[in-house]
N, CA and C of each residue as an Amber inpcrd file, in Angstrom:
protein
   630
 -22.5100000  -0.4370000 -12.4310000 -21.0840000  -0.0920000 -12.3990000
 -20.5910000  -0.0400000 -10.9480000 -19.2230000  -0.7320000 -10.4890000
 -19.0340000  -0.5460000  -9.1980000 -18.4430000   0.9730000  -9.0550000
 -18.9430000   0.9230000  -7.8450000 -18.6450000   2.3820000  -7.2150000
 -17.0460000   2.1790000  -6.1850000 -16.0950000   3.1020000  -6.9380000
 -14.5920000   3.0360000  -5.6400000 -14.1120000   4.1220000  -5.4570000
 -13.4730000   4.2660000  -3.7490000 -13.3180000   5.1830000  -3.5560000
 -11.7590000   5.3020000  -3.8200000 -10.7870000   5.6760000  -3.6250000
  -9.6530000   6.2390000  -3.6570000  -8.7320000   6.3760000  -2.5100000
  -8.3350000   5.8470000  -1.7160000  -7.3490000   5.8890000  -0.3490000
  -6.1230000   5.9270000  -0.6830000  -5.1500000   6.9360000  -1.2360000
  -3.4730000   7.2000000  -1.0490000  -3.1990000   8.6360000  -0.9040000
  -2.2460000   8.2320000  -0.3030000  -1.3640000  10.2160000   0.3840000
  -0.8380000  10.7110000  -1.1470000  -0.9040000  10.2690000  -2.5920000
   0.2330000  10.9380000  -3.5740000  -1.1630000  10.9470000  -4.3050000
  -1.4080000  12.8970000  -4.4000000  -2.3120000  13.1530000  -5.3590000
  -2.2990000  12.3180000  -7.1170000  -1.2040000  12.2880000  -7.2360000
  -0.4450000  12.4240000  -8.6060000  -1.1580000  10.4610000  -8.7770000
  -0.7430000   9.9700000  -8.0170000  -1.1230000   8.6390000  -8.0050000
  -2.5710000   7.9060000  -8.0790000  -3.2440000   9.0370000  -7.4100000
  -5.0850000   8.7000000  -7.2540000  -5.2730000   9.2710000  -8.9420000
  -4.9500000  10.0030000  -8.6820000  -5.0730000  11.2920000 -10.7110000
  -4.7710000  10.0320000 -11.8520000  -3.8340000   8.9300000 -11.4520000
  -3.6840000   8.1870000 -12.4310000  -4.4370000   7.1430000 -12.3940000
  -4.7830000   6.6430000 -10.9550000  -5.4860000   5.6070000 -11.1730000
  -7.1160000   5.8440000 -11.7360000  -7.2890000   6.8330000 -11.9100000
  -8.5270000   7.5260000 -11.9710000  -8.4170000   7.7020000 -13.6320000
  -7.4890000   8.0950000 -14.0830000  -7.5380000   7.5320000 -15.7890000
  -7.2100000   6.0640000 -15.8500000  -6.6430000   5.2610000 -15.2630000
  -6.3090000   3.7950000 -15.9390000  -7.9320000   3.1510000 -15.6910000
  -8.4520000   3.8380000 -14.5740000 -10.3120000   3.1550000 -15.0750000
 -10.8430000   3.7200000 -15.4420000 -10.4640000   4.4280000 -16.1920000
 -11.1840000   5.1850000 -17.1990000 -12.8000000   5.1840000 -16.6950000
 -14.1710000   4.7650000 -18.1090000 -15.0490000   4.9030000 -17.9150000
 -15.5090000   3.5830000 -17.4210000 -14.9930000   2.5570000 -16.9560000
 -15.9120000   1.4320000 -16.6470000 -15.9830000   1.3950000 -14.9860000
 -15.2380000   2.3500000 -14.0310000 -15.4040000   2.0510000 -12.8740000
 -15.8060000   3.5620000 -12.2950000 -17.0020000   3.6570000 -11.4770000
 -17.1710000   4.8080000 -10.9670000 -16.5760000   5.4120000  -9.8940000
 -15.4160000   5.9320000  -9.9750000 -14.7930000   6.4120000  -8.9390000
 -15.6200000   7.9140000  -8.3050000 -15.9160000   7.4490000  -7.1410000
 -17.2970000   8.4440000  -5.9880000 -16.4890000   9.3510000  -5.1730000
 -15.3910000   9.7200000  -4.8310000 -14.4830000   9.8630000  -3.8690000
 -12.8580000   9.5950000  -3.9540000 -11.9820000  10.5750000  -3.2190000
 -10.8570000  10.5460000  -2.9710000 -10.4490000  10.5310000  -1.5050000
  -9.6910000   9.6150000  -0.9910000  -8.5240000  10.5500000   0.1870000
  -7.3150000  10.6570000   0.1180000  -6.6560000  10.8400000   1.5820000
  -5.1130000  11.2870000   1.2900000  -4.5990000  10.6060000   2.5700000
  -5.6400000  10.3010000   3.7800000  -4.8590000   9.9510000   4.9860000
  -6.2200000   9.3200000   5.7160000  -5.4980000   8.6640000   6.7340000
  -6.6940000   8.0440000   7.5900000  -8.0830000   8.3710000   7.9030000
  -7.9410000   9.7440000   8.4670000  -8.6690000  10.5190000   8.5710000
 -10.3400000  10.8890000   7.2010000  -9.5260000  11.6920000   6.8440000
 -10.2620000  11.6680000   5.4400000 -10.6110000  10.6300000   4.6030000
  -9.9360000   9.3980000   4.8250000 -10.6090000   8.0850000   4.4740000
 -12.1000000   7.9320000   5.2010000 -11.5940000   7.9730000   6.5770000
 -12.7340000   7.0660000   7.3850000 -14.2360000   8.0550000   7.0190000
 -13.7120000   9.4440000   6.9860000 -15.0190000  10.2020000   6.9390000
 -15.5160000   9.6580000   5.3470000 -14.9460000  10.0550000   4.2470000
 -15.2060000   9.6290000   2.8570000 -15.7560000   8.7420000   2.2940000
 -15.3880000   7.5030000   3.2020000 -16.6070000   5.9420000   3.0150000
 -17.3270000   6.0390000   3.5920000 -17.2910000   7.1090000   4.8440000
 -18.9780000   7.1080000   5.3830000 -19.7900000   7.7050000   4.5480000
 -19.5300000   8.7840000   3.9680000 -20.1640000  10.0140000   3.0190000
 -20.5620000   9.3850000   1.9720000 -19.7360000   8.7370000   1.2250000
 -20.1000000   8.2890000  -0.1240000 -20.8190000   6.4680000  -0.3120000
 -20.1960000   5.8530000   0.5510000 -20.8420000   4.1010000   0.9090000
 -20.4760000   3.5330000  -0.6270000 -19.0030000   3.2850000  -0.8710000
 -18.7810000   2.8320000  -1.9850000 -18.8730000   1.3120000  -1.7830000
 -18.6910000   0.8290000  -2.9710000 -18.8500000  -0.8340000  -2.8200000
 -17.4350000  -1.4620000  -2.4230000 -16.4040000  -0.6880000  -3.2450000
 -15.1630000  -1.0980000  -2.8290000 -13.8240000   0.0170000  -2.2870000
 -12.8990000  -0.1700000  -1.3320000 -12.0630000   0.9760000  -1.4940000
 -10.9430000   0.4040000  -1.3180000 -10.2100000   1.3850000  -2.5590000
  -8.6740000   0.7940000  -2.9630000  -8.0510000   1.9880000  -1.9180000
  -7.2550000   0.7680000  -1.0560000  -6.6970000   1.4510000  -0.2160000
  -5.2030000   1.0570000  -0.1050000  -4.5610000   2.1870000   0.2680000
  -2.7190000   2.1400000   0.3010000  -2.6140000   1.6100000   1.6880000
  -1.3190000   1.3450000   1.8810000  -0.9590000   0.6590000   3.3490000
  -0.3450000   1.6770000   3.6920000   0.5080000   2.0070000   3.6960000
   1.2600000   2.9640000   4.0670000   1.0340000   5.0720000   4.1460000
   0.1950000   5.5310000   4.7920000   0.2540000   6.8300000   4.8060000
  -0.2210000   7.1380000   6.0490000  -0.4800000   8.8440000   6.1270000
  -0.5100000   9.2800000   6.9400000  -1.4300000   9.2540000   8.4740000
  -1.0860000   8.8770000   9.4870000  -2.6660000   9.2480000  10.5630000
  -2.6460000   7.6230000  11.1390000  -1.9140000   6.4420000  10.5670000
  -1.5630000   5.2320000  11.1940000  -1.9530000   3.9630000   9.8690000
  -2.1900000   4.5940000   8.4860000  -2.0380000   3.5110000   7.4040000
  -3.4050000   2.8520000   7.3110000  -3.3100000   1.9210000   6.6980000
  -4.3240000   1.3530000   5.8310000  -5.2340000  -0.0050000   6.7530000
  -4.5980000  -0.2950000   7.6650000  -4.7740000  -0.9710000   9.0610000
  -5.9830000  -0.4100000   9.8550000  -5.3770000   0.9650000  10.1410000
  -5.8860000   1.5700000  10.8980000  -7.4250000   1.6980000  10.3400000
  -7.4870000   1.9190000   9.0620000  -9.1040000   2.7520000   8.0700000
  -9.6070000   1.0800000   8.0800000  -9.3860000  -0.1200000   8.2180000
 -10.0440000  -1.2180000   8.2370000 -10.5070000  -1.3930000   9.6370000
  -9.2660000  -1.1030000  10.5370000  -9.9960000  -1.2180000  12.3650000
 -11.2780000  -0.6780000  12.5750000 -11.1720000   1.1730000  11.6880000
 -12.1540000   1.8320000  12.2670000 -13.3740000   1.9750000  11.6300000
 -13.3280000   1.3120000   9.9920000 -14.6930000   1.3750000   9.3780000
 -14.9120000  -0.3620000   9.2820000 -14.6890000  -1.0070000   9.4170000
 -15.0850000  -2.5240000   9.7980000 -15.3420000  -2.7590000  11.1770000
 -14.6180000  -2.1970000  11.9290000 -15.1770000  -1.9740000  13.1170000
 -16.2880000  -1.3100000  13.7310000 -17.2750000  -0.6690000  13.0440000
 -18.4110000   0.3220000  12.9180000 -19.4910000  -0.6270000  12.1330000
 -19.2470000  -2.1910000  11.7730000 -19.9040000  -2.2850000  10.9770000
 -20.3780000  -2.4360000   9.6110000 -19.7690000  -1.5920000   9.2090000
 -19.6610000  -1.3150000   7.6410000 -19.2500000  -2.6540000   6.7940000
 -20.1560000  -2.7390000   5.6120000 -19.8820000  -3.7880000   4.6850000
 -19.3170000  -4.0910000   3.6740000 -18.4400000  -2.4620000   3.7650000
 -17.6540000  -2.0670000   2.1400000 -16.7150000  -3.1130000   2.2720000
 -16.1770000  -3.3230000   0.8560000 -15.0890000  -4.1520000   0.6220000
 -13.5860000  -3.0010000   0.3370000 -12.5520000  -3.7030000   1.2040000
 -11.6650000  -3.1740000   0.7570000 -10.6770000  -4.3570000  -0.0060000
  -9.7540000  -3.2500000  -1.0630000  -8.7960000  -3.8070000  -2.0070000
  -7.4250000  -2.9810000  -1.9680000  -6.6130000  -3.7310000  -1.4320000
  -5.0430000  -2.9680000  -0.4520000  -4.1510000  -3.1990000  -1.9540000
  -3.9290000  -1.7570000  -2.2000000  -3.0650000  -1.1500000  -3.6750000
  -1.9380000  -0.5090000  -2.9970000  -0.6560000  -1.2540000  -2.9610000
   0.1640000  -0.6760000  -2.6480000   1.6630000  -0.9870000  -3.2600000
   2.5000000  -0.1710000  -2.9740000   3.8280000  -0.2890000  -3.6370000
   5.0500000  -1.5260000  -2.9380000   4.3360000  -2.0420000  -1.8990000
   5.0020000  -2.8080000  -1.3140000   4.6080000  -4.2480000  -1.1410000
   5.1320000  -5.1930000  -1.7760000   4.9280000  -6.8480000  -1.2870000
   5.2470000  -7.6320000  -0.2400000   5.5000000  -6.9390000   0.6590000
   6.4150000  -7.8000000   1.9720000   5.4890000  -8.3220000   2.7900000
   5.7960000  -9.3150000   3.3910000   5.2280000 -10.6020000   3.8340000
   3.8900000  -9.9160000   5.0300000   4.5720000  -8.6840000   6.0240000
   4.2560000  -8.4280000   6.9580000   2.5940000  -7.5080000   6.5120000
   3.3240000  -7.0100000   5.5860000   2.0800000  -5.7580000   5.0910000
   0.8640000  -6.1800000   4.1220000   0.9440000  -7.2050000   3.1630000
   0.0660000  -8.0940000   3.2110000  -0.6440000  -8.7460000   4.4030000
  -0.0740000  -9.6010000   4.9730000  -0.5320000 -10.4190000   5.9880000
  -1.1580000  -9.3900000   6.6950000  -0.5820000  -8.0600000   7.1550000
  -1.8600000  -6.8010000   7.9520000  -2.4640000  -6.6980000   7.6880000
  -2.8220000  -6.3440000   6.4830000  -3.8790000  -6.2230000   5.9830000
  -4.9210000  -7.1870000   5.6110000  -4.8100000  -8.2240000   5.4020000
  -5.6180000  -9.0290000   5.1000000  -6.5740000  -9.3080000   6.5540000
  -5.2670000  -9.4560000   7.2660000  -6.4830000 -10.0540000   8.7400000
  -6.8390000  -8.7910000   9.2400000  -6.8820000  -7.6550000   8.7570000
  -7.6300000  -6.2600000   9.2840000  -9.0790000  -6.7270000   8.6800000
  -8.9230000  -7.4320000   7.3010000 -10.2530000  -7.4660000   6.7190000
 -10.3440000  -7.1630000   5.3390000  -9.0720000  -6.8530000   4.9000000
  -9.2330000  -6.4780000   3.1660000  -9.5460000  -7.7830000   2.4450000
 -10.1530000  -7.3880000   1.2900000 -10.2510000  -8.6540000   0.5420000
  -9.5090000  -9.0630000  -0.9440000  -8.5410000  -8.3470000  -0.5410000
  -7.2420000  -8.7190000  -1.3760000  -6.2690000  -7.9510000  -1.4310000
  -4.9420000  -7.7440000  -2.4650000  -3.7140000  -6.9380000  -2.0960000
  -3.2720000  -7.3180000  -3.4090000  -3.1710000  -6.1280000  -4.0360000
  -2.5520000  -5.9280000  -5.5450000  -1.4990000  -4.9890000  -5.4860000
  -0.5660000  -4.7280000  -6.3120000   1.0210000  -3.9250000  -6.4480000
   0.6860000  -2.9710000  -7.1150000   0.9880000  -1.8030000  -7.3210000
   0.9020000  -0.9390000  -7.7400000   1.4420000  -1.1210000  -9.5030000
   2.2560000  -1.9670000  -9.7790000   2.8900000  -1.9790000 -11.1610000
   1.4850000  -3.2410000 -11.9990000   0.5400000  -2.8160000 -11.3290000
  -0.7760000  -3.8330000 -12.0490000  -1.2730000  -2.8830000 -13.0600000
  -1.9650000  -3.5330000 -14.2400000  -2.0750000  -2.7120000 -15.4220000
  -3.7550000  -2.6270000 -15.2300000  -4.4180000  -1.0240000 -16.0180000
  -5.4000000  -0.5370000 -15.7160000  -6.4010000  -1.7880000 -15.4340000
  -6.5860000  -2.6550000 -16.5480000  -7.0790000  -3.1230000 -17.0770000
  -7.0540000  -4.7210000 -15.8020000  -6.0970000  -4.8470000 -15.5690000
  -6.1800000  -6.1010000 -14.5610000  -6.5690000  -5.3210000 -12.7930000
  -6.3820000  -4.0720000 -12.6990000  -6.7810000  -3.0420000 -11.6610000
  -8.7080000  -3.1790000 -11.5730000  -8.8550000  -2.9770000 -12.4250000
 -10.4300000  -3.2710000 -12.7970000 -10.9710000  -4.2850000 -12.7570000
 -10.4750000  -5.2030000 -13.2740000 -11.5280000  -6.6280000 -13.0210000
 -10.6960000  -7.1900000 -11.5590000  -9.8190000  -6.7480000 -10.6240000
  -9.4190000  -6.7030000  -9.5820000 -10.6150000  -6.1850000  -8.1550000
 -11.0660000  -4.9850000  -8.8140000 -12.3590000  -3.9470000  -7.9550000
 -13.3770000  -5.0470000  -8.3960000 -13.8550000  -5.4100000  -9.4500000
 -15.1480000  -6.0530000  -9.4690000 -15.2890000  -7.4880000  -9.1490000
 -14.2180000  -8.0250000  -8.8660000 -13.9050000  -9.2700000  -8.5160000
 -14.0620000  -9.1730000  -7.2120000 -13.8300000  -8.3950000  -6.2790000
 -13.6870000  -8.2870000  -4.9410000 -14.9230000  -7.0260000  -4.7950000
 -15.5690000  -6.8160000  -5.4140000 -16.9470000  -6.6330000  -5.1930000
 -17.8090000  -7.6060000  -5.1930000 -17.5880000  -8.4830000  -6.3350000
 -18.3950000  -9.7440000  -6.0440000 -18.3560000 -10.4940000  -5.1200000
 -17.2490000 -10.3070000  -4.2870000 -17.1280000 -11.0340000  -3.3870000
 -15.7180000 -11.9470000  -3.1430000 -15.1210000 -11.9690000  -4.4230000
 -13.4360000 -12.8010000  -4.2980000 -12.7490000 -12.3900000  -3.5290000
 -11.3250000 -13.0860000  -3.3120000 -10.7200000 -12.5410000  -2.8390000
  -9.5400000 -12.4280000  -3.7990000  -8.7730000 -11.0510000  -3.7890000
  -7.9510000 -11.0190000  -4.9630000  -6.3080000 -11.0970000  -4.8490000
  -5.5260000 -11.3030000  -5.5730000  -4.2150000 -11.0240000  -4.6900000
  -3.6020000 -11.0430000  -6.4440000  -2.2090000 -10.1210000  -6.2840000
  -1.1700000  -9.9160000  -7.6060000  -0.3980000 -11.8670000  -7.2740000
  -0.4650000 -12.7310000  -8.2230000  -0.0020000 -13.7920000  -8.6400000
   1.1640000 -13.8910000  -7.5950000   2.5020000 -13.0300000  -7.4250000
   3.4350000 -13.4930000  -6.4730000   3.3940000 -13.3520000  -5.2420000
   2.2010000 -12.7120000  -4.8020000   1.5530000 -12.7660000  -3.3330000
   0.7750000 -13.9300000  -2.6340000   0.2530000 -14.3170000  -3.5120000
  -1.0300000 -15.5550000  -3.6640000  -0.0100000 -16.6070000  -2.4830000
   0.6100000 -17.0000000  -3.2880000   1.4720000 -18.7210000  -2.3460000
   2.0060000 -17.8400000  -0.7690000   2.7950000 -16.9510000  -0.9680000
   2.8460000 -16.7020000   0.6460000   1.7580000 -16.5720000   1.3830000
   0.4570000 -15.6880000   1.0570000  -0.5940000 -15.2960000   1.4470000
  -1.0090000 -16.6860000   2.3680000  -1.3360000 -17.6800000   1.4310000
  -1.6020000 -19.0270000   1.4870000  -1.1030000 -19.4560000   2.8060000
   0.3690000 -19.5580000   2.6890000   1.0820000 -20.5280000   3.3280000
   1.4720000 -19.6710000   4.7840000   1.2830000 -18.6230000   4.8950000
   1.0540000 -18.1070000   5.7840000   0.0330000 -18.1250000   7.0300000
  -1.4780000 -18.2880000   6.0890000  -2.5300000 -18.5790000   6.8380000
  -2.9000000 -19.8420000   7.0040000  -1.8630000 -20.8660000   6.5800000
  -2.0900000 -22.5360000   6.6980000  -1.2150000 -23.0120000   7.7060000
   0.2040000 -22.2230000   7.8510000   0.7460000 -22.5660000   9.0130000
   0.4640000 -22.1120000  10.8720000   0.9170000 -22.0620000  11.6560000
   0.5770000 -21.6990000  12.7680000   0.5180000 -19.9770000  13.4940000
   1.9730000 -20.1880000  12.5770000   2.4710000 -18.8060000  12.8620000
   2.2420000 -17.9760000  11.6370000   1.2560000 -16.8390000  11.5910000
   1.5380000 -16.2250000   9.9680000   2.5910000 -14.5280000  10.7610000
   3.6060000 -14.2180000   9.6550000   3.9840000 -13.2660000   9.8190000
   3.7030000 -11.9350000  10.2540000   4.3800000 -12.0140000  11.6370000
   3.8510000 -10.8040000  12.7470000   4.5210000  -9.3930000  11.9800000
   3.4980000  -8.2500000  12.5880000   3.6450000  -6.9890000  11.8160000
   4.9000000  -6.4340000  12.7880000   5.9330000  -6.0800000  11.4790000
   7.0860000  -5.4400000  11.9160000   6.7860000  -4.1220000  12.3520000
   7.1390000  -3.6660000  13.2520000   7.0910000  -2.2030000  14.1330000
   8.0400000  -1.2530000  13.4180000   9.4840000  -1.6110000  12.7840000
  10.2920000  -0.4380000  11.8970000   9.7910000  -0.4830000  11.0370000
   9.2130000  -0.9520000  10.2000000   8.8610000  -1.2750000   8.8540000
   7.7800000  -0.2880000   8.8460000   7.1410000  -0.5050000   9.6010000
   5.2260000  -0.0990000   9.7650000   5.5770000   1.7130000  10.4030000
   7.2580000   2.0930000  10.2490000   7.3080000   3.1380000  11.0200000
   7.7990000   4.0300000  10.3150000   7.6930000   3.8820000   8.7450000
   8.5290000   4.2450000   8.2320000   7.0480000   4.6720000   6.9890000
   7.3910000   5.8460000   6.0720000   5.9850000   6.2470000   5.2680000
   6.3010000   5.7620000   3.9840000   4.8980000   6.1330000   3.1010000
   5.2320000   4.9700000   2.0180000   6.6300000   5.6300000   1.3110000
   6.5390000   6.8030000   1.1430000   7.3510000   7.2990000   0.1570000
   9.2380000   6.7110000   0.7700000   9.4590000   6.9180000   2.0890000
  10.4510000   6.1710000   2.9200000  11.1450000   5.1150000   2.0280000
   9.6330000   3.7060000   2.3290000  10.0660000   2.7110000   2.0550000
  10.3000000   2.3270000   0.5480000   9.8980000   3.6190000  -0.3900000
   9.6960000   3.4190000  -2.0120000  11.5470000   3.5290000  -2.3870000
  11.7880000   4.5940000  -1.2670000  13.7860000   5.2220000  -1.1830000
  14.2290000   3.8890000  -0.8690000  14.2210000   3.4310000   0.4160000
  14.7550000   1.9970000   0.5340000  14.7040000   1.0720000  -0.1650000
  13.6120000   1.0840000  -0.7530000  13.7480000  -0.2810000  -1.9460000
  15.0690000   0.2250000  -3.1720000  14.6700000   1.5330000  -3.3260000
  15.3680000   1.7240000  -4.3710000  17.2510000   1.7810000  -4.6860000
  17.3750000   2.6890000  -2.7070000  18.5880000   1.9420000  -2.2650000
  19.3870000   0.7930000  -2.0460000  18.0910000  -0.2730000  -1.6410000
  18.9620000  -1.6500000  -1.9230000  18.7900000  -2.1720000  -2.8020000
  18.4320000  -1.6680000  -3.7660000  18.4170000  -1.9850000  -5.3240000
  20.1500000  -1.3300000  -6.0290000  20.8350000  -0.7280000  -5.3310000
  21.9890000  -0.1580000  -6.0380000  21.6310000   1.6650000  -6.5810000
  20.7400000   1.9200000  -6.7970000  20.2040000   3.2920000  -6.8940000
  21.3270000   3.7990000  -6.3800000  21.5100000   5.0290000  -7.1970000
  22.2600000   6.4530000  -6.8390000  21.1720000   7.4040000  -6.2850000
  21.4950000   8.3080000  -5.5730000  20.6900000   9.1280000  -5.1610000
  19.8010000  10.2730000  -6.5960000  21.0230000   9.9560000  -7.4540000
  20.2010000  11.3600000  -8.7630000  19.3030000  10.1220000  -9.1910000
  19.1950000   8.9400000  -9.3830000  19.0370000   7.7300000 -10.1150000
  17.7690000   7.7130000  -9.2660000  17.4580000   7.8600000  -7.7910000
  16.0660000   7.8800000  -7.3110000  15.5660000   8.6640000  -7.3360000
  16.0580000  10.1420000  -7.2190000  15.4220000  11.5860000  -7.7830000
  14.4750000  11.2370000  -8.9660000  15.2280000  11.0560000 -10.1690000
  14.8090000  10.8450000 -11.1930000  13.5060000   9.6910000 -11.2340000
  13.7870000   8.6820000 -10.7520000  12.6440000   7.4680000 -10.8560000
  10.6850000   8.0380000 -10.1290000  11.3820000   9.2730000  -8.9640000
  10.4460000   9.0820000  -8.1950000   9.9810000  11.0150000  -8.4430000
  10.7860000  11.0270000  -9.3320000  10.3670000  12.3110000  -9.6650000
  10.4040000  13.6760000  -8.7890000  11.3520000  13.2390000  -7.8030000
  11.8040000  14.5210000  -6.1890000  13.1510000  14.5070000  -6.6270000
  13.6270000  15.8590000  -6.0940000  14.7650000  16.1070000  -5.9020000
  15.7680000  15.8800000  -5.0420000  16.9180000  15.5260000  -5.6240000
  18.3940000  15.0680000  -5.0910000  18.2030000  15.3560000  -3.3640000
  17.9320000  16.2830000  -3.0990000  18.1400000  16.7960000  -1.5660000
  16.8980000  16.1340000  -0.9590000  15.9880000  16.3200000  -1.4820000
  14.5610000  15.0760000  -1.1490000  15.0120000  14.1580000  -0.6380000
  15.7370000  13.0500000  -1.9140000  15.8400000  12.0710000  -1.3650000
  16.9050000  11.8290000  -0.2830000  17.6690000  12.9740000  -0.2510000
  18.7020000  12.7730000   0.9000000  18.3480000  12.4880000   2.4740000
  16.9640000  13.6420000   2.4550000  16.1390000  13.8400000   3.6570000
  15.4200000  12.5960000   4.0290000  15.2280000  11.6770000   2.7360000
  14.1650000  10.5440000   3.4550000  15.3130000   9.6260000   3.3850000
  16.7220000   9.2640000   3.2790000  17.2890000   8.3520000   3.7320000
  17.6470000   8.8040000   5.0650000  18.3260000  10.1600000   5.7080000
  18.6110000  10.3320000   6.3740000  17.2850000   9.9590000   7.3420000
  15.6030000  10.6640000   7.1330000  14.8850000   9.7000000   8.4730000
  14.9260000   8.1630000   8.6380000  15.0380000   7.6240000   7.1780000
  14.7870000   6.3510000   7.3940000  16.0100000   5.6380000   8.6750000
  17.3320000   6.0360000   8.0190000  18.2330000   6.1410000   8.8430000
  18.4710000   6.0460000  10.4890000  17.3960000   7.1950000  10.2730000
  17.4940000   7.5740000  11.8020000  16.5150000   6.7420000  12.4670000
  15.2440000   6.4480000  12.0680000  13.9990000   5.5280000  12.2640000
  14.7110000   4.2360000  12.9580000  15.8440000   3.6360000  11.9270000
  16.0490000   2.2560000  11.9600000  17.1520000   1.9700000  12.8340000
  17.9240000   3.2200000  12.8620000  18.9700000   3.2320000  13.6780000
  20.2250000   2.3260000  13.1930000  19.9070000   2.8190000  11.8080000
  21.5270000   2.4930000  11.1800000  22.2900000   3.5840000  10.6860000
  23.1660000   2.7410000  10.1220000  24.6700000   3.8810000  10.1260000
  24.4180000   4.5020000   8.5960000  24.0480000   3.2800000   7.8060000
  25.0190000   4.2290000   6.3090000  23.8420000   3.3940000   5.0460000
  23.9950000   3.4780000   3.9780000  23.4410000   2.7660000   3.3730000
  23.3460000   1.4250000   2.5670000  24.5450000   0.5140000   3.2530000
  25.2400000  -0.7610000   2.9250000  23.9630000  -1.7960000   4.5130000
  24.2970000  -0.7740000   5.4760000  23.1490000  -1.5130000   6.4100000
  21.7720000  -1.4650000   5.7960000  21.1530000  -0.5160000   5.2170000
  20.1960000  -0.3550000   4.9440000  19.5840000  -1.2030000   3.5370000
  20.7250000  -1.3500000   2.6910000  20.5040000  -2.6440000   1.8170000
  20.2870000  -3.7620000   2.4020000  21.1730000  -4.1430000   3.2470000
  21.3440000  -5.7020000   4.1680000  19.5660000  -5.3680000   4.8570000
  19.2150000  -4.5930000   5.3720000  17.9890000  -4.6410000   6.6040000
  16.8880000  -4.8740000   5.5010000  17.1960000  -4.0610000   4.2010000
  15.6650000  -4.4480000   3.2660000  16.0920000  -5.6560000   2.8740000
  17.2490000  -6.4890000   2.3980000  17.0610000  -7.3630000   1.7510000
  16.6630000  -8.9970000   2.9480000  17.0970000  -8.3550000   4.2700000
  16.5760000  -9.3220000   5.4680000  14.9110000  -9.2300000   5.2670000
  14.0220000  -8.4950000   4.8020000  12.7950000  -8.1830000   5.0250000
  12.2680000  -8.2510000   3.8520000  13.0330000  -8.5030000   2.2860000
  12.3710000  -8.9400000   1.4370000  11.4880000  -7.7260000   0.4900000
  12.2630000  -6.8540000   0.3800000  11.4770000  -5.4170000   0.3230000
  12.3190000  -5.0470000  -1.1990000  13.2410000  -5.6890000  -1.5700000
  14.2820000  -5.3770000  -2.5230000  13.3330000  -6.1570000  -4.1950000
């Protein structure tokens, strides 16, 4: 049975992925942030770790620099809520060996881990052709600095804003409250150094995040 560890900042989120593999995948370990990643694959030496891009201590980048950089032969598999050109492409040339969406079903999540234990490389179907054509041309897509500055939960508000979302309408989706989400448009806001949230539609839909 492959052995995986767990890399995201939203308890609630590891808790689920941890029932959608039910009994066929041995989950050895949890983290929450860089930190506690890097120590956790040392401790436990899983075969694969599903790791988020986006959290705390410098992201999912960072836990490939510093345990591939040491050596280590684990495989990682980048589970995250975001498809954009930049955050794929980071991750991959950090060293992951694939990049699946979070809206993947238990069941394709799983033969995802053992596929990229065996050795594949895996990717969610509408990632695959950019992935590709990215690493065939000269230039593959350089990592955006606002984007990469912003936390996952941030960029989950922005999508949802330039999606037309009301503020009770993202409360509700993301399960925080009205004033919550007020607080993470207002950093994002401030991060990006725009005005209102008509820029902030236009800046995700320039970046493909919508």
């Amino acid at each position: 049975m492959t052995r995986v560890l767990i890399v995201d900042d939203h308890r609630l989120f590891r808790s689920g992925v941890r029932a959608e593999l039910g009994d066929s995948i041995e989950v050895v370990g949890e983290a929450e942030d860089v930190e506690t990643a890097v120590q956790a694959i040392a401790a436990h030496q899983p075969d694969v770790v599903l790791l988020d891009v986006h959290m705390p201590g410098g992201g999912g980048q960072e836990v490939l620099r510093r345990v591939l950089g040491s050596g280590s032969q684990v495989r990682f598999l980048a589970l995250s809520v975001s498809d954009a050109a930049e955050d794929v492409i980071g991750v991959i040339r950090g060293g992951a060996r694939g990049y699946v969406t979070k809206n993947i079903s238990g069941k394709e999540l799983t033969d995802a881990i053992n596929r990229v234990a065996e050795g594949d490389a895996v990717f969610s179907p509408r990632l695959a052709g950019f992935v590709l054509d990215a690493f065939a041309s000269s230039e593959a897509p350089s990592i955006d600095p606002e984007l990469d500055s912003l936390t996952q939960r941030e960029r989950e508000v922005l999508r949802l804003i330039a999606r037309g979302y009301a503020y009770k309408e993202i409360a509700k989706e993301l399960f925080i409250s009205v004033k919550t989400v007020e607080t993470h448009v207002s950093s994002v806001l401030r991060k990006l150094q725009l005005s209102n949230r008509h820029e902030l539609s236009r800046w995700a839909t320039a970046r493909r995040l919508v």
